[in-house]
N, C-alpha and C positions, 0 to 999 in steps of 0.2 A: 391563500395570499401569495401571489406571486414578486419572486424577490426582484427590486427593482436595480439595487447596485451591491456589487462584492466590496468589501473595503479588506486590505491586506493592512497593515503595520509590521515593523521592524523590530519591535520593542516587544510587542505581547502579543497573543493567538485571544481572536476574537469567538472561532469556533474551534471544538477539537474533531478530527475528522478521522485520528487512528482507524475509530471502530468501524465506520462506514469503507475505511479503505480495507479491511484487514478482510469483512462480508464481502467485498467485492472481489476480492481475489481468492476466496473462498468460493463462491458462486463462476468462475471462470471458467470451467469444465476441465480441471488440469488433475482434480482429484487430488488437490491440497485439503488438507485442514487444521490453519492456523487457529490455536487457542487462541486467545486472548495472552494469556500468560505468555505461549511463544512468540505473539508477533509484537508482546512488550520487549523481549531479548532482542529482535530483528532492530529494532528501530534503534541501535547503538554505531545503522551505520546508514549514512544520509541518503533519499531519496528512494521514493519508492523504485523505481527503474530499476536499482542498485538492488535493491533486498530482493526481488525479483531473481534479476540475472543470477544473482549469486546463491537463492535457493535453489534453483532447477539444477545450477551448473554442481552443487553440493550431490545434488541425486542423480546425477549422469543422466538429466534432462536437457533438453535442447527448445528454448520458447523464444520468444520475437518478444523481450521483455520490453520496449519501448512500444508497442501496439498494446500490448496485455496494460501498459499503466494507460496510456492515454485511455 
């Protein structure tokens, strides 16, 4: 079934989408592998882009964290 429209709200999250993001930057070829348990810690700081940057920049990495999120 193909989705026909995205709805966003302000108030409440209609899908959770951690886990799909957390596999997908696990699957990036960067040779990460966030648990689940750790990418529930990461999320204490907004935006994926952000938890991104700031992991690689933790490991004396260097990644295009605004490509790797889109």
């Amino acid at each position: 079934m193909k989705s026909r429209a995205i709805l966003f709200g302000s108030i409440d999250t209609l899908v959770e989408t951690s886990e799909f993001q957390r596999l997908a930057f696990n699957e990036a070829g960067l040779n990460w592998d966030w648990t689940p348990e750790f990418y529930r810690s990461l999320l204490g700081r907004s935006s994926g882009r952000n938890r991104i940057a700031r992991f690689a920049a933790d490991r004396g990495e260097w990644v295009d964290a605004a490509a790797l999120h889109n």
